[in-house]
N, C-alpha and C positions, 0 to 999 in steps of 0.2 A: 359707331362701332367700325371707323374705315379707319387707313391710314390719313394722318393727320398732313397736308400736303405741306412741303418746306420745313417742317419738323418733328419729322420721326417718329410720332407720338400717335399709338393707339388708344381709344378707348374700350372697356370691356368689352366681353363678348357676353350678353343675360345668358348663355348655353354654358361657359367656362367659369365664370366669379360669382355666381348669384350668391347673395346671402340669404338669411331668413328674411330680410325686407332687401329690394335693392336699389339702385341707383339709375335715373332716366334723363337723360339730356334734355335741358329746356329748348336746344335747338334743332332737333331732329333732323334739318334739314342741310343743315352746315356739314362741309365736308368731312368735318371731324368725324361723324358718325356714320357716315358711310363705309358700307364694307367694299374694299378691293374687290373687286371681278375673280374668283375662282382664287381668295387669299382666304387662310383664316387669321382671324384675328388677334392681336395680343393684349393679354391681359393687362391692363392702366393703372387698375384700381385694385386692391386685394383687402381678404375679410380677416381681420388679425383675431377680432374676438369676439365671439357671441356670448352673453351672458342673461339665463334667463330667470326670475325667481317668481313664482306664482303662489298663492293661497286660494283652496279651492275649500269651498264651504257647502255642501250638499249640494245642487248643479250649478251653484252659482262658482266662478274660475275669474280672481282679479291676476293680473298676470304683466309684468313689468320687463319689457326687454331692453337690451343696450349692446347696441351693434358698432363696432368699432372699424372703421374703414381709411386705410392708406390709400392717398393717389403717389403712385409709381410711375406716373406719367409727366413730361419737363413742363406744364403748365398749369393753369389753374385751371376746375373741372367747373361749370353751371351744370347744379344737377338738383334736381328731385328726388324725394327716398319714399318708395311705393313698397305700401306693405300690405301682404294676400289675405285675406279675411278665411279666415277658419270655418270649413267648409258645414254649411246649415247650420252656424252659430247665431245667435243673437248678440253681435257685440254694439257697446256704448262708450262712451267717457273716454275716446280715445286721446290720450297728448301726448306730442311731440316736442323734443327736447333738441338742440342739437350742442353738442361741448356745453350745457347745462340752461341755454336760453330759450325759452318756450317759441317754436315755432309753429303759426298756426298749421292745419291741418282738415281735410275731409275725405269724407267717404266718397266713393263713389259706387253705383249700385251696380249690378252687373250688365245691364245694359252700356250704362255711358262705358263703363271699361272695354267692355265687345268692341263696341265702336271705336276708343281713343286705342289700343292695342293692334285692330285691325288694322289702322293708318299707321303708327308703328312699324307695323311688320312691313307693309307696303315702300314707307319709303325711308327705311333704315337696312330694310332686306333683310331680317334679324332672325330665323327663325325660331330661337329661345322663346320670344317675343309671344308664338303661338301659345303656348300652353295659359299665357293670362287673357286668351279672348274667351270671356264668358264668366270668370268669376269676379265678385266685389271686391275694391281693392281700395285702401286707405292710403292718399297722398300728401307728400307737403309741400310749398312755397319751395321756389329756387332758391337755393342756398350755393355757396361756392365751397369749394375743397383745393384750396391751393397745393401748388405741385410738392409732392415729397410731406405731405402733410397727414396729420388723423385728423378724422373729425366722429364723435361719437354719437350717433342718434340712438335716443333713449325715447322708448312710448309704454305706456300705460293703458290697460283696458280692463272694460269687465268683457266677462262673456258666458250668457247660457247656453250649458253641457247639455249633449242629446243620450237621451236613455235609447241601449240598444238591446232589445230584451228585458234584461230585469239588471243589467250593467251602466253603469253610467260610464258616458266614453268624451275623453276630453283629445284633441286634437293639439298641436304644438307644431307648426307650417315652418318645418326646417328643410323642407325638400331641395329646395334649390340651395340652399347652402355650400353646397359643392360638387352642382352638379358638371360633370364632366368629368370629373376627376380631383378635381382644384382644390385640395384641403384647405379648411378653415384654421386659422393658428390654433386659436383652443375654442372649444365649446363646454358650458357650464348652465347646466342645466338644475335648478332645487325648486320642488314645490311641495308643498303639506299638505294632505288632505283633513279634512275635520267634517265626520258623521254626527248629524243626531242619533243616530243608530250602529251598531259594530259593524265595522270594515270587514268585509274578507273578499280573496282572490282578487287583490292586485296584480295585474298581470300589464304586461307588456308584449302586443305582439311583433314588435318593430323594432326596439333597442334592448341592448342589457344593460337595465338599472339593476340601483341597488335601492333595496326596497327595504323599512324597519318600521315595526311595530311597536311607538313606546308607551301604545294600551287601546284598547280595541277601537276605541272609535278616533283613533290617528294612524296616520301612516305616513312617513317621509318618500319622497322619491329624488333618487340626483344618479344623473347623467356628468360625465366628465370624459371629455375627448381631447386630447390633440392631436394635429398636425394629420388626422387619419379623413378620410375618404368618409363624408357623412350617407349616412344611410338612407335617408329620408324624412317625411315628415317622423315624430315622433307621437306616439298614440300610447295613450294609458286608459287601462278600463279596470272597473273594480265591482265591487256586488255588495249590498248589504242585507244582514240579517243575524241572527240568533241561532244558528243551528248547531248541532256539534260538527259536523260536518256538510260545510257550505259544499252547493253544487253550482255550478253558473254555467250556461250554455250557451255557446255560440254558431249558427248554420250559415250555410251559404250552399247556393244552387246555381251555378251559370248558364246550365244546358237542358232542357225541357228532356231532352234522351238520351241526359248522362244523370249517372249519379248525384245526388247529394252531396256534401263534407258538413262537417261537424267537432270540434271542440268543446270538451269537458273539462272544468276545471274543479279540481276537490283540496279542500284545505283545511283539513281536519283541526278540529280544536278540542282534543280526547281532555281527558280528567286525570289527574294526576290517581294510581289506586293508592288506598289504603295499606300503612303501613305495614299491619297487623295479616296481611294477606298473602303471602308466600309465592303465592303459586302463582300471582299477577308479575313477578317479578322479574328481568333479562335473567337468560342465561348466555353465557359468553364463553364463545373456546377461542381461545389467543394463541396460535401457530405460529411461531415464530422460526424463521429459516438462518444458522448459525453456520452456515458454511463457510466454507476459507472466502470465498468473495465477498463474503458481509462483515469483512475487517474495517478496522478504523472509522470513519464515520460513517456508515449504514448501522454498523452494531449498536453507534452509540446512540443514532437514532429512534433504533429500535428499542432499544432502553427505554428511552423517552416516553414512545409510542404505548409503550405496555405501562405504565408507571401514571402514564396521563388516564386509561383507563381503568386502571386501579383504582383512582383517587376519586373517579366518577361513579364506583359502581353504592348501591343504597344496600344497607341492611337486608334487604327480601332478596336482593341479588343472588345470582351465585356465579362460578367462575372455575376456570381452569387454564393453565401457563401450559403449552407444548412446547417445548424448543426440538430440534432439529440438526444434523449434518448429517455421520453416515449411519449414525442411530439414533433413536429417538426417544427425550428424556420427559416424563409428564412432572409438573411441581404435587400435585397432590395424587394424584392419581386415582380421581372420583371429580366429580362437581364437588364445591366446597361453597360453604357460607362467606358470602364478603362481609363479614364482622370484623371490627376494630383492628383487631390481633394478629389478626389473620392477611389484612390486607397489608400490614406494615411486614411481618414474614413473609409475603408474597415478592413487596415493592425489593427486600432486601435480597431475594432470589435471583430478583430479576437486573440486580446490579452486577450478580456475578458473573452474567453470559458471556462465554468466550467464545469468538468464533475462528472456526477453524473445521477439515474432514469435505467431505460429498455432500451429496444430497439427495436425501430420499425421504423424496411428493411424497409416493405411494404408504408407504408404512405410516409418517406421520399423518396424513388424511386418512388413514383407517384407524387411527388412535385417537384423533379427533373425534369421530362416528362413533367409533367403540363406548367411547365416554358419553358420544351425547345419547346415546341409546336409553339410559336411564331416567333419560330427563321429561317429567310431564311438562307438557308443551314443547312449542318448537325453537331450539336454540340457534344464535347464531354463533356460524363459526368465519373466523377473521383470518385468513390464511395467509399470511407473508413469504413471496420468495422472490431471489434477484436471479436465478438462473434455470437450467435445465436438469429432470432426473440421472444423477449419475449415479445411484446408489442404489441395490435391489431392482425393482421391477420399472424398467421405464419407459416399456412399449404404451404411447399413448391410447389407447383401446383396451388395452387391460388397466390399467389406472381408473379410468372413469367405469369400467364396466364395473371393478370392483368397488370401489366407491358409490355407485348407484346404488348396487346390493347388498351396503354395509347402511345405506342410510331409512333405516326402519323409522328413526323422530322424524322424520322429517324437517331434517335441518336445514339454514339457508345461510350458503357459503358464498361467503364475498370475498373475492380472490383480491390481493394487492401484488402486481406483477411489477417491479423494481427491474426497470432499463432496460436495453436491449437483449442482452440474454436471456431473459425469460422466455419459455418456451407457453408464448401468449396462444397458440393454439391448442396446449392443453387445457390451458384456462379456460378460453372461451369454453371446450365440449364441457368443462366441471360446470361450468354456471348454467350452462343450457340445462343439465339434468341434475342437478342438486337446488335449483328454483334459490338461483342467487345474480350474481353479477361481476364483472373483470372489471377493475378498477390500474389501471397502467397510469406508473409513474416516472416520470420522462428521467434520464440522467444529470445529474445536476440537484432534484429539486428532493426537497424535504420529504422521509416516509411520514416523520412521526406529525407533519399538517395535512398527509391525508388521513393517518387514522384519526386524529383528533378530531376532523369535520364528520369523519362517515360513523366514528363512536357519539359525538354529538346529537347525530341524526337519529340513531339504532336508540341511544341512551333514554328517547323522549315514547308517552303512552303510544301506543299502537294498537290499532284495528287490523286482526290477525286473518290468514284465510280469506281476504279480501274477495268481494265477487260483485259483478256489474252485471244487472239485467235491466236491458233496453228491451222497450215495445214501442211501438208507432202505432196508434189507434186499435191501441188493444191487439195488436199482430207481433209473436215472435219472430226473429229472422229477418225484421227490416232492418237492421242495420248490420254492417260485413267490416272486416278487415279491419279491427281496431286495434289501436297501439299505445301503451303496452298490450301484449294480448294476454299475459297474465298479471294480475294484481299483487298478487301475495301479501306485502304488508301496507298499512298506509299508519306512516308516523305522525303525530302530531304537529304542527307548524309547517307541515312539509307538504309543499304545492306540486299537485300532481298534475300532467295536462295527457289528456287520454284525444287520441282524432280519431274520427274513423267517417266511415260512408251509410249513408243512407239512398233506400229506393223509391221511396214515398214521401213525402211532405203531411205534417198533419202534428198532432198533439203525441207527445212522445212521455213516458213513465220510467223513470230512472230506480231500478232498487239496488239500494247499496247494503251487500251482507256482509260479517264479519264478526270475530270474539273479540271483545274487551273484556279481557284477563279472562275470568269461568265462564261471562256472559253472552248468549249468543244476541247479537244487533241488527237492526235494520234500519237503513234510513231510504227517505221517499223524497223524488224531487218531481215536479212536473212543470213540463216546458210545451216549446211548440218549434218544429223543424220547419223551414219556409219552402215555399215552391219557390220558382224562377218570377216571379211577379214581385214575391215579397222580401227576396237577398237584394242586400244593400252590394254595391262594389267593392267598396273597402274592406268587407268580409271574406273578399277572393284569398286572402293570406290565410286560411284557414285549409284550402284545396294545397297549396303549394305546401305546410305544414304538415297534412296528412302525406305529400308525395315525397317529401323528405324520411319523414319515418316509414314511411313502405320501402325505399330504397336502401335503407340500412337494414330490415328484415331480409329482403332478399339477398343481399351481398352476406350477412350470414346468417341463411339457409343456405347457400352454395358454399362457403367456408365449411359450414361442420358439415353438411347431406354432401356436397357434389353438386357438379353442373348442372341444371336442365335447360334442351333451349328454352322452353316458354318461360322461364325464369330469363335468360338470358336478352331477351326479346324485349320484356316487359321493363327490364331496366334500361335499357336503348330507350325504350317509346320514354317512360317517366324525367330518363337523366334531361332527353330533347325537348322534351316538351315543355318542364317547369324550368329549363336551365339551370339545372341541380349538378354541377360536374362532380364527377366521383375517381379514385386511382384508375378507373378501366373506363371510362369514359371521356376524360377532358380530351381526348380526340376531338370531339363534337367541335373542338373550340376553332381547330387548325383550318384554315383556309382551303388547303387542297380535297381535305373531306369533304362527298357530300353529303349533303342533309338526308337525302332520302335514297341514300347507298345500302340499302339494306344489306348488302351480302358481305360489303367492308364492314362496315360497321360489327357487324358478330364477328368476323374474322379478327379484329382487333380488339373487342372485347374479351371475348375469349384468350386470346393471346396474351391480356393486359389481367386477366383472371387467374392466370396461371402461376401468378405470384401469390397465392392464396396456398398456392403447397408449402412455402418454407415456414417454418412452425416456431422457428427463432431468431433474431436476428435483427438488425435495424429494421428493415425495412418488413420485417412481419409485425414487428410492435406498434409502427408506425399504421400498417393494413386496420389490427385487431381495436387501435384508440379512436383511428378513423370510423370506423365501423359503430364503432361503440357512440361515437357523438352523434352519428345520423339517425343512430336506434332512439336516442333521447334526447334529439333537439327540441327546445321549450321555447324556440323562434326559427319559421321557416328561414332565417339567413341566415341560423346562427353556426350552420355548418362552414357554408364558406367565407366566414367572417376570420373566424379562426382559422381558417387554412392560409385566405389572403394576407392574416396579421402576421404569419410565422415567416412569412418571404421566404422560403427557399428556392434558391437556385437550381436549374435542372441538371447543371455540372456538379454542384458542391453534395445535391441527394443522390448522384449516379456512384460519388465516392462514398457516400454514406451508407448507404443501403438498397446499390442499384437499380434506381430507378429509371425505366427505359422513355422514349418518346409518348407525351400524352399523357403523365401520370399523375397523379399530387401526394403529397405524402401529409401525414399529420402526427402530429404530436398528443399526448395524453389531454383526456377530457377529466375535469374534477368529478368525484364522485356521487353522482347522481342517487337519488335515493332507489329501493327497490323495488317501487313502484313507477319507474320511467320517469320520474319527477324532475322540478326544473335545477338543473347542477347549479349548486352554490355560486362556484369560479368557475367558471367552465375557462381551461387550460390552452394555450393558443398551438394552432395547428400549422402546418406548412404545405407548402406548395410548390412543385416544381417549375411554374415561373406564371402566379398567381398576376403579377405585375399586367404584362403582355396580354394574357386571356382573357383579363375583368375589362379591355376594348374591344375584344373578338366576341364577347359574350354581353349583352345588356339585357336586362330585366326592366322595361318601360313600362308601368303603372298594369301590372299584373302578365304583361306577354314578351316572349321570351324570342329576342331577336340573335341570330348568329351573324359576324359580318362577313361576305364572302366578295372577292374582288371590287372591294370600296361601298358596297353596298350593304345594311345591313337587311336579313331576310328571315321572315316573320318565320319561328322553327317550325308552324303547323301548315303554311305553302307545301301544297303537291309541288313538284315539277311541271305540273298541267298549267297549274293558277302560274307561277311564275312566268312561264313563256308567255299566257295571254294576259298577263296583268297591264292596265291602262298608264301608260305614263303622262305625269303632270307634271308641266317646270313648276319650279317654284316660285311664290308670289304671281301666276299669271290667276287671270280670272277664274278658268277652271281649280287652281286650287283653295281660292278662297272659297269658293260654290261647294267645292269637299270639303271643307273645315266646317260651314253651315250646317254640313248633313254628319258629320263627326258629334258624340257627346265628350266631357272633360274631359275625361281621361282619355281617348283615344286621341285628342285633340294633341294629348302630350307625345304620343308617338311620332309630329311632324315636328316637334321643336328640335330638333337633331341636325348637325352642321353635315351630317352624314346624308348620301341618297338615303331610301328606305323603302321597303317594298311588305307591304300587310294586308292582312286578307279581312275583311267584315264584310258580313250575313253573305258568304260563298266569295266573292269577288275580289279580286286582288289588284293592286294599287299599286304604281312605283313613282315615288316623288324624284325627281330629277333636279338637276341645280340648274339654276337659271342661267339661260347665255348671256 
């Protein structure tokens, strides 16, 4: 990993190109692999294609990889392909392929790795190199990779899956795949699962798969990236059983005098009602906004949009067509039966919408209420608009107030706010008090494929009046802060993931209450919450996941209530400490900030808050989608996944909807269900220079480092710890002695080409680079 002396030529650096398996020089000691004194390295070798395809059969995971690797270096490579053994796996049957010829291959346990890894790092100076002292790791035979060349290793494995809880949880070691930055050309990722018993609550808490049921006891899962920044390992867990509504729980406790976390997952599998039953039936009110700006294709969209849920509604149905400008036209003007006749006079109505006039929210959302007032049970209503009240009453406070007071069914109104002009701040206050949801949809993109997914979702049985009561060993009140905080409906097929905190560890009682159609329900789960003896590590994504959805509740609560400090405080502590950047916080990220400036810090949150007044506009619809994905991320990363995938620039969103220093903007999140559930496509977000940050900000095996003058600095360092923290060059005796007294995961906090300075059990530490 040094310059190659007399020609030119680097080998990788394990910190910048690792793949899911990588590549180790048979000569370690040859110049070639020596790193420059105070150079970094350039990349030799690059990962063009990971491809992985697995069948997993009750805990048993046969699993087939083929890693595809270019040398970009003017020679030919001697190398080894060292692959990480999936952590407390029991794997066998390993073989190695290379361009299609079997090449042998062994294990090695974690001892011999400790040891042949430690001499690695020693005398190659590698520090990537650290993170594989300690775990088992599969190698093969020197093989060459001539210059300008692929060569594809292909291996095969079994491996038994660890039950965690009552989940079985399969590992997939793509971590180093691209760690530093260094994308992988493409990654492809399919595996099937096949139960003796029904599948429910596959979930992911690491990547967004696509997940398909093609009958209860299968489940497909596929992964497809390119060219993007890999996330890490990949982890899939799932549950079985027979319930109607599966429960599966997952805890985690890090701190003996901190809280708990905890995840819930519920995946109802309701019963389709009986024909002949009326009253189990959707009711539906379809608002539709015909203003002069919903010319040419929004109109025809919306055409679509209403026509597509015409054709969906059943006989027990029933329905009602609003349209909208600067008055307001009902088609029937009652709830109506969706019968044959009826729906085909309906679909012809709704060919005739012309748009053109104002707009007036107010009137039509109380003509919506007005109708659904009659309705036994609770309807929903589908609200569409692309702009702001111009019509009648449009003080936002009297709209919602009257609206609140009009809605005696208790209806649940799911607002679709089309583009920038929408005044997304009325929206939000309608959903917070009509027990519904803001749904924003960016410019450019299709109305009638989000109503299609969010009528898809509403269209299927549901468990009405939804309610969750936790006890911990027979005690109300052990558990706080849960998200969603209210339930209201749980749709069929539709995966809810609920986080919240506990204070106790002990045997927990889940009851789940709700109507199906006349019927009042309850379902019983029982589990166990872990103390700190009994949480696994890799369950710490469950703290970060809760700290994501508390951060979106708080950003709105201060949107619709107002400032508070302790609100204001509490998002500082949460954004710094899980490295969750948010519009009013990616300060955290900037160099000249300090970590523990408390008085900047508010002073430019608040300042960075203040953009929560504009109630329309780019850069309010951009606040209100943002907001909206943090309230329902169904993956602690999946906030800023989507904001780094949109790349915005901090000039091109200043002209868009400006955005000042330290900000990030985002775009529309897919329609989540209304019960916080995991969004279908969740819609890509932006950020005002996402690029730059995701170096200033690292998230290293659960601890959240910022880097401040070349150093990166552990976010939960006092200033105390920092000035007396111990420094170690790197590679000297004393740092090997720290890595002995390090466990795994911490261990990966030194693999970094960066100094680094972190704190374990009070004591703080600065790795120094070596003279």
């Amino acid at each position: 990993m040094a310059l190659l002396v007399g020609a030119g030529c680097l080998i990788f650096s394990a910190g910048s190109a690792l793949a899911q398996g990588f590549l180790l020089p048979e000569n370690p000691d040859s110049p070639i692999w020596r790193r420059p004194p105070n150079r970094q390295p350039v990349q030799t070798y690059r990962v063009d294609k990971i491809e992985v395809d697995a069948a997993i059969k009750d805990q048993v995971a046969t699993v087939q990889v083929s890693q595809t690797f270019r040398n970009t270096c003017s020679q030919t490579l001697q190398v080894r392909f060292v692959f990480p053994m999936p952590y407390d796996g029991a794997v066998d049957q390993m073989t190695f392929l290379v361009d299609g010829d079997e090449l042998p291959g062994k294990l090695m346990d974690a001892d011999k790795a400790r040891k042949q890894f430690a001499d690695y790092v020693r005398r190659m100076q590698d520090p990537a190199l650290v993170q594989w002292i300690g775990p088992g790791v599969f190698q093969t035979q020197v093989f060459p990779v001539p210059a300008g060349a692929e060569r594809t290793v292909s291996l095969r494995y079994t491996q038994l899956l660890q039950r965690n809880g009552s989940m079985t949880d399969w590992l997939l070691p793509l971590k180093p795949a691209a760690s530093g930055g260094t994308p992988v050309g493409q990654i492809n990722v399919s595996a099937r699962i096949r139960s003796s018993v029904p599948l429910t609550n596959v979930y992911s808490p690491t990547h967004e798969v696509t997940v398909k049921k093609p009958n209860s006891q299968t489940a497909t899962i596929k992964l497809s990236q390119s060219g993007k920044r890999n996330l890490g390992d990949m982890r899939v867990m799932w549950d079985v059983g027979e319930d109607p509504v599966p429960m599966s729980l997952v805890g985690y406790r890090g701190e003996r005098d901190e809280d708990g976390y905890f995840m819930l997952l519920l995946q109802p599998d309701l019963p389709e009602p009986s024909a002949k039953d009326r009253r189990r039936g959707k009711h539906v009110i379809l608002v539709l906004d015909k203003s002069g700006s919903m010319k040419r294709e929004k109109i025809e969209q919306a055409r679509n949009a209403a026509s597509y849920v015409l054709d969906r509604l059943k006989p027990r149905d029933q329905f009602e067509l609003i349209t909208y400008d600067n008055g307001v036209e009902a088609y029937a003007e009652s709830m109506t039966d969706a019968d044959e006749d009826t729906i085909e006079d309906a679909k012809d109505y709704v060919s005739s919408i012309l748009a053109g006039g104002g707009t007036n929210i107010h009137e039509a959302l109380l003509t919506a209420l007005h109708t659904a007032s009659d309705v036994d049970g609770s309807p929903y209503i589908v609200f569409l608009t692309d702009g702001r009240p111009t019509v009648g009453t449009v003080e936002v406070a009297k709209i919602v107030s009257a609206a609140k007071k009009a809605n005696d069914s208790n209806a649940r109104l799911l607002s679709l706010g089309v583009g920038h002009d929408v005044n997304s701040h009325l929206l939000d206050k309608l959903s917070a008090n009509l027990q519904g949801q803001s749904i924003y949809v960016s410019p450019g993109e299709a109305i009638d494929d989000h109503v299609k997914r969010l009528y898809d979702r509403i269209g299927a049985p549901a468990l009405t009046d939804a309610k969750l009561t936790i006890t911990v060993e027979g005690k109300k009140r052990s558990v706080r802060q849960l998200y969603p905080q209210d339930m209201v409906d749980l749709f069929s097929g539709d995966q809810v993931v609920v986080v919240g905190r506990y204070r106790h560890a002990g045997d927990v009682r889940i009851e789940l209450t709700g109507k199906l159609g006349d019927e009042r329900k309850t379902y019983t789960y029982r589990s166990h919450l872990p103390g700190v003896s009994e949480s696994h590590r890799r369950d710490a994504f469950v703290e970060r996941l809760w700290a994501v959805r508390r951060i979106g509740s708080i950003i709105d609560d201060i949107d619709l209530n107002g400032e508070k400090p302790e609100l204001v405080d509490e998002l500082i502590a949460l954004s710094k400490k899980h490295g969750v950047l948010t519009p009013y916080t990616a300060f955290l990220a900037d160099e000249d900030v300090g970590l523990n400036d408390r008085r900047l810090q508010q002073a430019n949150t608040r300042r960075n808050l203040g953009r929560l007044h504009a109630e329309s506009g780019a850069d309010a619809f951009r606040q209100r989608a943002a907001k909206s994905l943090y309230k329902t991320a169904p993956r602690a990363g999946a906030a800023e996944e989507a904001i780094a995938d949109f790349a915005m620039s901090e000039s091109s969103a200043a002209g868009a909807g400006g955005y000042g220093r330290g900000s990030i903007a985002s775009s529309a999140p897919a329609a989540p269900g209304l019960a916080g559930g995991q969004p279908a496509q969740p819609a890509p977000a932006g950020g005002s220079a996402p690029t730059s940050r995701r170096d200033k900000l690292r998230q290293i095996e659960g601890k959240t480092f910022y880097s401040r003058g070349g150093v990166l600095i552990d976010a939960e360092a006092s200033d105390e710890q920092v000035a007396a923290a111990e420094a170690i060059e790197q590679f000297s005796d004393r740092y090997f002695k720290l890595l002995e007294e390090l466990d795994d995961k911490q261990k990966a906090w030194l693999a970094q080409d960066d100094e680094i300075l972190f704190v374990v059990k009070g004591k703080a530490y600065k790795i120094v680079k070596a003279k």
